[in-house]
mmCIF file of the N, C-alpha and C atoms, coordinates in Angstrom:
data_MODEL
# 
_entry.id   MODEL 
# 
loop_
_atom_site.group_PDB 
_atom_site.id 
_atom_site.type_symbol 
_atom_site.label_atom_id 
_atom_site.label_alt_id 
_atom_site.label_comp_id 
_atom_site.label_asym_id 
_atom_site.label_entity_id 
_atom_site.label_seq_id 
_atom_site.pdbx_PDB_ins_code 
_atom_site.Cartn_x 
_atom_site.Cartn_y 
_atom_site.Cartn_z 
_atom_site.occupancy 
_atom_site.B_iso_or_equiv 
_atom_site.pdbx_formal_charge 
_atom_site.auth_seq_id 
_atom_site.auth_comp_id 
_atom_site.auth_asym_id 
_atom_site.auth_atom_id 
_atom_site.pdbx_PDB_model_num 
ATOM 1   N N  . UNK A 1 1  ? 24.194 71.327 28.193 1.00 0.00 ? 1  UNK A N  1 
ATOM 2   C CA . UNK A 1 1  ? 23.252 70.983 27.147 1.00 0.00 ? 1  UNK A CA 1 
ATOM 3   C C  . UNK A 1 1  ? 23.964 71.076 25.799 1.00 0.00 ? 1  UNK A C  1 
ATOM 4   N N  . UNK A 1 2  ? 23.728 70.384 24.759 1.00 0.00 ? 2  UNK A N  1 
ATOM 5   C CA . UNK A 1 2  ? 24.801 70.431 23.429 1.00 0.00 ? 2  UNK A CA 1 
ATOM 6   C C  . UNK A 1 2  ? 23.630 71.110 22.834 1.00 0.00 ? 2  UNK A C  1 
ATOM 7   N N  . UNK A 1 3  ? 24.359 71.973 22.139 1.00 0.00 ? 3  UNK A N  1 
ATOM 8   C CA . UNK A 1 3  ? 24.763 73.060 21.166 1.00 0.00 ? 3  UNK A CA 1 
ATOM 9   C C  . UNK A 1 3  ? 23.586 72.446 20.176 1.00 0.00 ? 3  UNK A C  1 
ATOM 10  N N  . UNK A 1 4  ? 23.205 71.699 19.698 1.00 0.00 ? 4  UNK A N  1 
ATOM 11  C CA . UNK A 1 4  ? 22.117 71.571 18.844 1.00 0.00 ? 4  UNK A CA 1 
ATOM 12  C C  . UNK A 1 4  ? 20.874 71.931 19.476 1.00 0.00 ? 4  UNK A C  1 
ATOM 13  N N  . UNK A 1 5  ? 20.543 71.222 20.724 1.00 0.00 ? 5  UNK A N  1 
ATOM 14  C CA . UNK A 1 5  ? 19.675 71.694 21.794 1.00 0.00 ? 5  UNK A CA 1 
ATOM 15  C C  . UNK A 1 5  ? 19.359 73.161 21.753 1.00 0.00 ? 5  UNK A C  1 
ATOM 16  N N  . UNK A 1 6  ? 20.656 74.307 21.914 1.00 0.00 ? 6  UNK A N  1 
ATOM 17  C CA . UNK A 1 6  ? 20.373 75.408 22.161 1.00 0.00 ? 6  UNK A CA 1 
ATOM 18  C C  . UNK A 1 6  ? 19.870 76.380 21.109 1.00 0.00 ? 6  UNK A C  1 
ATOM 19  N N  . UNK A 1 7  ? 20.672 75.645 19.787 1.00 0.00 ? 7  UNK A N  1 
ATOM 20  C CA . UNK A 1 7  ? 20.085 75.908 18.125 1.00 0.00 ? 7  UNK A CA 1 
ATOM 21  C C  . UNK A 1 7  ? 18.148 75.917 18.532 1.00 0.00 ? 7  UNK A C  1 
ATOM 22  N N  . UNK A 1 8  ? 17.943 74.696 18.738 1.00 0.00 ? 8  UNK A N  1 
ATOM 23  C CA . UNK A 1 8  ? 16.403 74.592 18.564 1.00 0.00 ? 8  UNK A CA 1 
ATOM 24  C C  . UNK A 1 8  ? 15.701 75.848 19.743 1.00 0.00 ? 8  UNK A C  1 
ATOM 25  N N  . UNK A 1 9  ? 16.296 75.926 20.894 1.00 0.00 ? 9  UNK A N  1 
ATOM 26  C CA . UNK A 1 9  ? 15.758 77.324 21.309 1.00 0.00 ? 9  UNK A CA 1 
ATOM 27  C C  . UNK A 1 9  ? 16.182 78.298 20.870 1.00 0.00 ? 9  UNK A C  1 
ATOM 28  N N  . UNK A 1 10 ? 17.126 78.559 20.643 1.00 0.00 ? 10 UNK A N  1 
ATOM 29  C CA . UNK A 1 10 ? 17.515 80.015 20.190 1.00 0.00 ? 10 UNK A CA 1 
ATOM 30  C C  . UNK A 1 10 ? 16.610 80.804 18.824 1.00 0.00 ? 10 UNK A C  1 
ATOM 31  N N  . UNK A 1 11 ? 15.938 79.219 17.955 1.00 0.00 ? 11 UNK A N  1 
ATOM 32  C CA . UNK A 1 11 ? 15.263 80.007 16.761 1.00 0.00 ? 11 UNK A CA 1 
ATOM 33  C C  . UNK A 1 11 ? 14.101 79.815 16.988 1.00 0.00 ? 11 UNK A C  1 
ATOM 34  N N  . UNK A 1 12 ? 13.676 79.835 18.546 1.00 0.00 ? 12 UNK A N  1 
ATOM 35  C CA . UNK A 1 12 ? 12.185 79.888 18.969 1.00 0.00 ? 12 UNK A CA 1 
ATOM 36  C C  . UNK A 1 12 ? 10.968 78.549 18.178 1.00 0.00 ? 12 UNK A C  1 
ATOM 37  N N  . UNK A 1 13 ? 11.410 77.402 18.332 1.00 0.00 ? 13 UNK A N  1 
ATOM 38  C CA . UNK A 1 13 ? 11.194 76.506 17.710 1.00 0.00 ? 13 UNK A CA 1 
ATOM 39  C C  . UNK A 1 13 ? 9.673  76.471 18.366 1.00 0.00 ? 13 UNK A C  1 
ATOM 40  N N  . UNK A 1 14 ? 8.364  75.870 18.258 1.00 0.00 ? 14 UNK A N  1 
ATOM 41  C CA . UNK A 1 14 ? 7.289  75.281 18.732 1.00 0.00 ? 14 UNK A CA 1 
ATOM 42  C C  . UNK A 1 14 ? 7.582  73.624 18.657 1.00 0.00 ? 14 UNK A C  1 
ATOM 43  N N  . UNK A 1 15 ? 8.076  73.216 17.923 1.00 0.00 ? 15 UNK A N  1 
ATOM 44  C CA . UNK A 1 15 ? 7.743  71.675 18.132 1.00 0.00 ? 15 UNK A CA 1 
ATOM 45  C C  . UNK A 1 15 ? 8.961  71.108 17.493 1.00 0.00 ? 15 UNK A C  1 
ATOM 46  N N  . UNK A 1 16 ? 9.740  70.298 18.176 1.00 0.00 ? 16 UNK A N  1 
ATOM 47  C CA . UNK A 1 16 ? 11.085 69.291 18.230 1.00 0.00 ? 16 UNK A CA 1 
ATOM 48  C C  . UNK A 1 16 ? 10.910 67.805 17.769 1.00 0.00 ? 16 UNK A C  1 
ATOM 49  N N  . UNK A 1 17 ? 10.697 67.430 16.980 1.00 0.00 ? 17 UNK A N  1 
ATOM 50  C CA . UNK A 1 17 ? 10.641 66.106 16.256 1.00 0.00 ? 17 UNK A CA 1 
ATOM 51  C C  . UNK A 1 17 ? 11.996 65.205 16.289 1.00 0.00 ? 17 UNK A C  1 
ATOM 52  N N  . UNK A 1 18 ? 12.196 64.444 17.380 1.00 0.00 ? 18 UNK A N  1 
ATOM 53  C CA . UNK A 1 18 ? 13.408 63.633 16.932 1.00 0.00 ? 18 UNK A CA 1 
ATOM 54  C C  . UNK A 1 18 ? 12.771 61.904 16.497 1.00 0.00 ? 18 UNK A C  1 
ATOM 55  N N  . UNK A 1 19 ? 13.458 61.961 15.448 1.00 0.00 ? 19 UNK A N  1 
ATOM 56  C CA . UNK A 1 19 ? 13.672 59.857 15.385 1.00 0.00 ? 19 UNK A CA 1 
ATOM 57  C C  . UNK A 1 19 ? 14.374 59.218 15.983 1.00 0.00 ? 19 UNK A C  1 
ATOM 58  N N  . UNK A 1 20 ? 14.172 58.422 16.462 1.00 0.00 ? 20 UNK A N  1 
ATOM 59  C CA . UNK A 1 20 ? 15.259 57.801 16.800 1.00 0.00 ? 20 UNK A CA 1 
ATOM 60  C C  . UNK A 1 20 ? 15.668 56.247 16.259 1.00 0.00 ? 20 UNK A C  1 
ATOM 61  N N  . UNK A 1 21 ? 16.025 56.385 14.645 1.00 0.00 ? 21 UNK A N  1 
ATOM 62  C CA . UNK A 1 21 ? 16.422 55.043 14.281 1.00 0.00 ? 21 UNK A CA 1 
ATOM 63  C C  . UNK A 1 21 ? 15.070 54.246 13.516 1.00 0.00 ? 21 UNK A C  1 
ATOM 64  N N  . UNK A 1 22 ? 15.242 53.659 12.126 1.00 0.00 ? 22 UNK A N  1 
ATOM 65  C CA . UNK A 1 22 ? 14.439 53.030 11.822 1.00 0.00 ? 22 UNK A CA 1 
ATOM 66  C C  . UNK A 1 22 ? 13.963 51.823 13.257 1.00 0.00 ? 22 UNK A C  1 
ATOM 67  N N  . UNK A 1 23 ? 14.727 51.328 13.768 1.00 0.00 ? 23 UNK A N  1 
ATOM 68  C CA . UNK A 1 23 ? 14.486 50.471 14.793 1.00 0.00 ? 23 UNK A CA 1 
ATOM 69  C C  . UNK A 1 23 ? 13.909 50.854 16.533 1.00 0.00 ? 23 UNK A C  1 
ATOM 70  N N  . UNK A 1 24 ? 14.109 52.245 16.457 1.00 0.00 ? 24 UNK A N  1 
ATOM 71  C CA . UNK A 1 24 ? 13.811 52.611 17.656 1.00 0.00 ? 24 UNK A CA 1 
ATOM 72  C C  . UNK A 1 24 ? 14.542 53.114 18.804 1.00 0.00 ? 24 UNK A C  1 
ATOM 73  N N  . UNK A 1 25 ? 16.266 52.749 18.531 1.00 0.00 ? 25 UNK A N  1 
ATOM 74  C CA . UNK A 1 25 ? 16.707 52.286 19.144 1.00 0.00 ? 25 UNK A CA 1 
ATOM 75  C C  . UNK A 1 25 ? 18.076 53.244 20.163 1.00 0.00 ? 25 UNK A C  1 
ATOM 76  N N  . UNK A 1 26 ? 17.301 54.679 19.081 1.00 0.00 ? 26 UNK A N  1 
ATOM 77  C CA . UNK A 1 26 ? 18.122 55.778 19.909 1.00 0.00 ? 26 UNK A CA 1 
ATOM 78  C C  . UNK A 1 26 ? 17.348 56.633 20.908 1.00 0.00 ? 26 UNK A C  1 
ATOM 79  N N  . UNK A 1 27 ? 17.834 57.246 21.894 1.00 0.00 ? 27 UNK A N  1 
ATOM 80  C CA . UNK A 1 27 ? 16.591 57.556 23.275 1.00 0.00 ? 27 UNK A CA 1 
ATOM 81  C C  . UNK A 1 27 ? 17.130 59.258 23.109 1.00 0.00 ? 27 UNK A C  1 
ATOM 82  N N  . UNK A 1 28 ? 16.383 59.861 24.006 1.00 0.00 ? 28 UNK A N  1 
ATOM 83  C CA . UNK A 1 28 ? 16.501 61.471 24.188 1.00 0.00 ? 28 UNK A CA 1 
ATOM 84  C C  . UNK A 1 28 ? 16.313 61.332 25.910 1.00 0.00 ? 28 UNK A C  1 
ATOM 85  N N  . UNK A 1 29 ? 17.616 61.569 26.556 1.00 0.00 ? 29 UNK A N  1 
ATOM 86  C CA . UNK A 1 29 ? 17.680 61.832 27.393 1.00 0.00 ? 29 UNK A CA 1 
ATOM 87  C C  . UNK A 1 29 ? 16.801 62.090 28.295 1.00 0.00 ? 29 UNK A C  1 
ATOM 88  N N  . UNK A 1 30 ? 16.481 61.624 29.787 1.00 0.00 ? 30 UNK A N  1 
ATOM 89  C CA . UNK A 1 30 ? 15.350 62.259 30.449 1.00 0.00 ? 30 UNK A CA 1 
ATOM 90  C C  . UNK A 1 30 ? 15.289 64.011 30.565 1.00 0.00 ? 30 UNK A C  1 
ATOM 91  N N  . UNK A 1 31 ? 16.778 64.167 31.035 1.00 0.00 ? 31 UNK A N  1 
ATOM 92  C CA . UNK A 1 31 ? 16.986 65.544 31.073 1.00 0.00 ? 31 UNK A CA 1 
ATOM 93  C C  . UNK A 1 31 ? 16.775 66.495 30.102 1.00 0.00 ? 31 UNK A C  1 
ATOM 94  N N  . UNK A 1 32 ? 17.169 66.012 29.101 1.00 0.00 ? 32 UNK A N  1 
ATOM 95  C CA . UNK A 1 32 ? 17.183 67.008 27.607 1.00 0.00 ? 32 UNK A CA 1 
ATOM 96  C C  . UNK A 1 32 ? 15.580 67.006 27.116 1.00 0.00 ? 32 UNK A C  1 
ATOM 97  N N  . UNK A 1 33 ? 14.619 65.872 28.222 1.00 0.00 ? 33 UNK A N  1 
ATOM 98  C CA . UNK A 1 33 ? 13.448 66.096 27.682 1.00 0.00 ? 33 UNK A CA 1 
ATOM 99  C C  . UNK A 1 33 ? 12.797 67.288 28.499 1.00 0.00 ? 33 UNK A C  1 
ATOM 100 N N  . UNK A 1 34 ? 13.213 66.960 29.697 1.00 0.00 ? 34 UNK A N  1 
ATOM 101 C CA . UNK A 1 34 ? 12.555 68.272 30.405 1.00 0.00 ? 34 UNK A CA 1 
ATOM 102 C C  . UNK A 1 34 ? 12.964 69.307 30.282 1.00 0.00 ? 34 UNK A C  1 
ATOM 103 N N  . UNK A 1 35 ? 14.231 69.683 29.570 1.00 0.00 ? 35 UNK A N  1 
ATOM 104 C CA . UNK A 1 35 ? 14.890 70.513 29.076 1.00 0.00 ? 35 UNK A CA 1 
ATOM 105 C C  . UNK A 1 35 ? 14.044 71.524 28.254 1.00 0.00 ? 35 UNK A C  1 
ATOM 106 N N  . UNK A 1 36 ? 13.521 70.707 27.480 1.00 0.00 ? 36 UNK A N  1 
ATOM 107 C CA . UNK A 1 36 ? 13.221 71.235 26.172 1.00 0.00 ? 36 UNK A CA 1 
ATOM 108 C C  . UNK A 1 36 ? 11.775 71.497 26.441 1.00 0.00 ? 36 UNK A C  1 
ATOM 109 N N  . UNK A 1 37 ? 10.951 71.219 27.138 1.00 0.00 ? 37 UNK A N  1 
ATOM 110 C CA . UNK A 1 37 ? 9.581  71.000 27.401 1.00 0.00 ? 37 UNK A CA 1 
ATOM 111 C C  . UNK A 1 37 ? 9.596  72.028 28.434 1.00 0.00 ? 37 UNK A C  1 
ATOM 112 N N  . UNK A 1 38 ? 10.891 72.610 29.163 1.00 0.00 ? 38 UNK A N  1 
ATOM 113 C CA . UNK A 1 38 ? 10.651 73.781 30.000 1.00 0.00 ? 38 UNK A CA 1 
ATOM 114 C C  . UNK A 1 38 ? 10.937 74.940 29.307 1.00 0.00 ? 38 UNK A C  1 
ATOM 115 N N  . UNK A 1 39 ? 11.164 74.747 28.149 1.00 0.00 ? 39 UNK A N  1 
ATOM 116 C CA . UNK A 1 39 ? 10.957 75.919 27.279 1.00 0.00 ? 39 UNK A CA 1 
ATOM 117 C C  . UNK A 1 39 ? 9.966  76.237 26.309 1.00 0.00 ? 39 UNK A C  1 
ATOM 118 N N  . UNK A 1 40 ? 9.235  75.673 27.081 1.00 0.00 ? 40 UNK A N  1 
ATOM 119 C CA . UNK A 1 40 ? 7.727  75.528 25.953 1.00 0.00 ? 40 UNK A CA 1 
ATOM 120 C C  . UNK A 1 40 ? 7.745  74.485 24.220 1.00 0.00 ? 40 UNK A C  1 
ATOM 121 N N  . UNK A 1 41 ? 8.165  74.260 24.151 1.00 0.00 ? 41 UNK A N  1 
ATOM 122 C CA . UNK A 1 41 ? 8.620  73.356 22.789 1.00 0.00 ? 41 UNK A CA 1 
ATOM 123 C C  . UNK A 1 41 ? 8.439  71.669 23.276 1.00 0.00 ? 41 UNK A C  1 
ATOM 124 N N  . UNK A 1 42 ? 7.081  71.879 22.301 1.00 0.00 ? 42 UNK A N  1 
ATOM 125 C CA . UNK A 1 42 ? 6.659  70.305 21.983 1.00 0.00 ? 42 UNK A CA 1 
ATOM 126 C C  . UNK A 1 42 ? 7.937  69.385 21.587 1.00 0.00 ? 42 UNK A C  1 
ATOM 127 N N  . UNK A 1 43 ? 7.732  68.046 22.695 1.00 0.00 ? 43 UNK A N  1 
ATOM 128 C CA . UNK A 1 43 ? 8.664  67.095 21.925 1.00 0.00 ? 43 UNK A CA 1 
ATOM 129 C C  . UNK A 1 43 ? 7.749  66.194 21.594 1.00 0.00 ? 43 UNK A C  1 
ATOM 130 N N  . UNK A 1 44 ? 8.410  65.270 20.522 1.00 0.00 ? 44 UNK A N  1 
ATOM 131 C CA . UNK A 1 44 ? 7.750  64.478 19.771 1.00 0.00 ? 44 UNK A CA 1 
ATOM 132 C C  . UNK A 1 44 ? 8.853  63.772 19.807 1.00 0.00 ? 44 UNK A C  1 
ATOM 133 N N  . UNK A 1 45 ? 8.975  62.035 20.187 1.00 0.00 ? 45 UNK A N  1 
ATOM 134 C CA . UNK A 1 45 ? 9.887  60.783 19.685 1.00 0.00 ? 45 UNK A CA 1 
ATOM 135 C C  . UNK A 1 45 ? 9.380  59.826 19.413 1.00 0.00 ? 45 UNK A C  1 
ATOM 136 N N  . UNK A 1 46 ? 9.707  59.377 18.127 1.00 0.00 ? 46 UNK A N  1 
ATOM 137 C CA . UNK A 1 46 ? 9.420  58.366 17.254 1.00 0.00 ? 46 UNK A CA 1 
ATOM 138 C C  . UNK A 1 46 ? 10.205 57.845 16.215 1.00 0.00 ? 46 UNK A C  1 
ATOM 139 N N  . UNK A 1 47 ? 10.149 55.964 16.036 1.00 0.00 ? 47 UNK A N  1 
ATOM 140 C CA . UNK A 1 47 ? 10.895 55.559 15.168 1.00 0.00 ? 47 UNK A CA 1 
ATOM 141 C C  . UNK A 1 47 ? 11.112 56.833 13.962 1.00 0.00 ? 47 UNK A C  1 
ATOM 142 N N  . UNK A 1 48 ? 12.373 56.783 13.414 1.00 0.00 ? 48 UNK A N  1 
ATOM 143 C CA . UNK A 1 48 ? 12.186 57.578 12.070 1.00 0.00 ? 48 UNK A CA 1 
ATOM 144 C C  . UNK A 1 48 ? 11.543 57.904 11.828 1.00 0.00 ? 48 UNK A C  1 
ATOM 145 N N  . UNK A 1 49 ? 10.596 56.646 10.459 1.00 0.00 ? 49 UNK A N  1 
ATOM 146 C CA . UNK A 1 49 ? 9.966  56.302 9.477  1.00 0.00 ? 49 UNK A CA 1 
ATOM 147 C C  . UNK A 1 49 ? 8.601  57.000 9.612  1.00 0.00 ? 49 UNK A C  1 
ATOM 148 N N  . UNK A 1 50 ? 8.240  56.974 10.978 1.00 0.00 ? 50 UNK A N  1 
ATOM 149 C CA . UNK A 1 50 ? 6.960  57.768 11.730 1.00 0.00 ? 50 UNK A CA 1 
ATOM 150 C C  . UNK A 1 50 ? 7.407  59.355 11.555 1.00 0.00 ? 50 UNK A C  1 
ATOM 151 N N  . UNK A 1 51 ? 8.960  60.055 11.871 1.00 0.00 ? 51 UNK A N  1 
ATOM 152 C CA . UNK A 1 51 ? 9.226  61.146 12.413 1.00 0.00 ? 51 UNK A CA 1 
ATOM 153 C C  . UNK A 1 51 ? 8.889  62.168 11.371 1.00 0.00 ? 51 UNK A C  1 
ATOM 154 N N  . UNK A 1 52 ? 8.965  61.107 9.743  1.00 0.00 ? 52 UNK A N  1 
ATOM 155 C CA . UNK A 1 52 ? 8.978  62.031 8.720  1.00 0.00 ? 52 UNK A CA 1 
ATOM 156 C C  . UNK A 1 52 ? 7.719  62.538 8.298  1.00 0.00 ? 52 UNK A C  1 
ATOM 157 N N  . UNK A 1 53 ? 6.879  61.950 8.406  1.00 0.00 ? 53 UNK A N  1 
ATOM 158 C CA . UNK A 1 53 ? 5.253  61.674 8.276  1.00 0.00 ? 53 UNK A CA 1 
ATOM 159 C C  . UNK A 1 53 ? 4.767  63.009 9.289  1.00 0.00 ? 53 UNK A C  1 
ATOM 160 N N  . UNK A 1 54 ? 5.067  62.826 10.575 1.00 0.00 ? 54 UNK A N  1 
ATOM 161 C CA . UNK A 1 54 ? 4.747  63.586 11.232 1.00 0.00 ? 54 UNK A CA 1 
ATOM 162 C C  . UNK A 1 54 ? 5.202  65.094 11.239 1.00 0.00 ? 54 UNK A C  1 
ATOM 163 N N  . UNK A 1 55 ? 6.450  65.179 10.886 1.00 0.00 ? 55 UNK A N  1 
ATOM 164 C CA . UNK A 1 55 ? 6.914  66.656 10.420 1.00 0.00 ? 55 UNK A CA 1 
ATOM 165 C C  . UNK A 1 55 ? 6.217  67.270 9.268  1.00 0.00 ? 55 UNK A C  1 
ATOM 166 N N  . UNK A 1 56 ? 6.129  66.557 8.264  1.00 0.00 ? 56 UNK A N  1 
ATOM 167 C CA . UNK A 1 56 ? 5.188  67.099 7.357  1.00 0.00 ? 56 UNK A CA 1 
ATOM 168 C C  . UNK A 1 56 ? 3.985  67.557 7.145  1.00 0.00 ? 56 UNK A C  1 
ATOM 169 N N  . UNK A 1 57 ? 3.555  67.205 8.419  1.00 0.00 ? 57 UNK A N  1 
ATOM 170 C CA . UNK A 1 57 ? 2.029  67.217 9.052  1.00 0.00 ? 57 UNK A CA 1 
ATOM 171 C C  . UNK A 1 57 ? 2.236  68.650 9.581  1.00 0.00 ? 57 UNK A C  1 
ATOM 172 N N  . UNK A 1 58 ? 2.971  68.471 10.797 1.00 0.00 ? 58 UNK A N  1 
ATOM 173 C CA . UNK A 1 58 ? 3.112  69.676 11.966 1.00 0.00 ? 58 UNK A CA 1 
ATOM 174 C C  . UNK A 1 58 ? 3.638  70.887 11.039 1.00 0.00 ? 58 UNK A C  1 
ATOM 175 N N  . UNK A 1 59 ? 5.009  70.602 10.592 1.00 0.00 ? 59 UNK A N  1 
ATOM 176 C CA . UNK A 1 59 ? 5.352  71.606 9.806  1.00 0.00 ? 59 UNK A CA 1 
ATOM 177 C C  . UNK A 1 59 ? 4.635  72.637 9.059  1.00 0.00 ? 59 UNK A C  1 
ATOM 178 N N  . UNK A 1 60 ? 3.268  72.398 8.449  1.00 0.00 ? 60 UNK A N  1 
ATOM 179 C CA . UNK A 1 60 ? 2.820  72.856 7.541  1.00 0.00 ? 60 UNK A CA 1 
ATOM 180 C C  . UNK A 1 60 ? 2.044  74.383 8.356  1.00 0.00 ? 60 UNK A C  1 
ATOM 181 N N  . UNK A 1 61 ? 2.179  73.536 9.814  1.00 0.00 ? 61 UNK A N  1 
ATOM 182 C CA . UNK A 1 61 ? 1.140  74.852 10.726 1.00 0.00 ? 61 UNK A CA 1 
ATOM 183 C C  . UNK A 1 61 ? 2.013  75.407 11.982 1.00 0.00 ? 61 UNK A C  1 
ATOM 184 N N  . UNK A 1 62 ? 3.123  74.723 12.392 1.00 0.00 ? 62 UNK A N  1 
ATOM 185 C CA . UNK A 1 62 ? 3.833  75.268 13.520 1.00 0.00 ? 62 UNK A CA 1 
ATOM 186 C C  . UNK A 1 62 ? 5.483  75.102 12.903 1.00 0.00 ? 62 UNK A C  1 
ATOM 187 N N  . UNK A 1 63 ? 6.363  75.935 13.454 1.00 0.00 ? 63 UNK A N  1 
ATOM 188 C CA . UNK A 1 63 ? 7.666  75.850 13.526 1.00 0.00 ? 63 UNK A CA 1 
ATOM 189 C C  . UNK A 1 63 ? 8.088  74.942 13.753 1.00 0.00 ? 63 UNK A C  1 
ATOM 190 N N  . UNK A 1 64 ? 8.578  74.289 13.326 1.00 0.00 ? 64 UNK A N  1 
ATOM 191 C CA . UNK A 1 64 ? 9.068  73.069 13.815 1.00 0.00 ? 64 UNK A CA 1 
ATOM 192 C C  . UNK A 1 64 ? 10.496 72.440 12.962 1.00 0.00 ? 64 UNK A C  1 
ATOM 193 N N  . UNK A 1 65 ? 11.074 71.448 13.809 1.00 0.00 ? 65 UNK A N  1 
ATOM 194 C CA . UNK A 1 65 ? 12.569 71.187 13.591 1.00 0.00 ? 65 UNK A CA 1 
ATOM 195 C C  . UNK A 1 65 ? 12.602 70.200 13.711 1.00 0.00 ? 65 UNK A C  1 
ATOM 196 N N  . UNK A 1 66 ? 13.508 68.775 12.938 1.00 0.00 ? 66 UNK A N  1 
ATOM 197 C CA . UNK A 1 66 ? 13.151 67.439 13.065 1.00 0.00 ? 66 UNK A CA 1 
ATOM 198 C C  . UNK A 1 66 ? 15.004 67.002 13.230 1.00 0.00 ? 66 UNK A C  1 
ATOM 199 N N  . UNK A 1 67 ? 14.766 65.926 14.181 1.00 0.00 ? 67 UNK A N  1 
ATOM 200 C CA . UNK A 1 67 ? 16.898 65.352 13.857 1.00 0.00 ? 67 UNK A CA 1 
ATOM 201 C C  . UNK A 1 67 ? 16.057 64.044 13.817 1.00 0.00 ? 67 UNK A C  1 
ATOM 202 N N  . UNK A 1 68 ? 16.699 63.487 13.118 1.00 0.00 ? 68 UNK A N  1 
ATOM 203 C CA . UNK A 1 68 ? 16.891 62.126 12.633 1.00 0.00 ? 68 UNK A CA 1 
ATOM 204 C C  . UNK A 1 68 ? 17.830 61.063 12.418 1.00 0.00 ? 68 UNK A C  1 
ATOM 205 N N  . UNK A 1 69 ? 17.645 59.884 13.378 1.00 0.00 ? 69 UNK A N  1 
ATOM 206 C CA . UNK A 1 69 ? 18.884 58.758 12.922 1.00 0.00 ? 69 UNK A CA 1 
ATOM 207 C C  . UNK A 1 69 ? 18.467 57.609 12.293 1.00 0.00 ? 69 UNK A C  1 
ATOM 208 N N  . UNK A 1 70 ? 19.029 57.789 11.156 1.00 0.00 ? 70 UNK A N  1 
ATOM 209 C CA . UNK A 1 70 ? 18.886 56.973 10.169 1.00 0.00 ? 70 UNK A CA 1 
ATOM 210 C C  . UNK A 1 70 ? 19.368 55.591 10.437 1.00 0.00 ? 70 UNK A C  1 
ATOM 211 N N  . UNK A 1 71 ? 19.621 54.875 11.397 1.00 0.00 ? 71 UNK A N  1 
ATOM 212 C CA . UNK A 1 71 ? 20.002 53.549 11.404 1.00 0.00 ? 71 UNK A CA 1 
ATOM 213 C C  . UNK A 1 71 ? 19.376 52.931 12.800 1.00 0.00 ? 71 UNK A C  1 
# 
């Protein structure tokens, strides 16, 4: 599992926000999804533009951590 992955458990994250790409066009692994979802931590994937909107939302009430690709 890469090392960013283990960042987001290790600081006891509730909810994982990735973008993937104004276009859509980057994926999150099947594995790294069940990965992360067997550690109790909400995933969330969505274009970018959506990812930021939505962190600002969640953020305000749960822990939460966002990666983002900008292209």
């Amino acid at each position: 599992m890469e090392k960013h992955i283990e960042l987001v458990v290790a600081e006891k994250q509730e909810v994982l926000i990735v973008g993937t790409g104004n276009y859509g066009l980057r994926e999150v692994l099947p594995e790294t999804e069940k990965y992360i979802e067997s550690k109790g931590i909400e995933l969330t994937v969505e274009p970018t533009d959506k990812t930021c909107e939505i962190y600002n939302k969640i953020s305000e009430d749960k822990k939460a951590v966002a990666a983002f690709t900008l292209f």
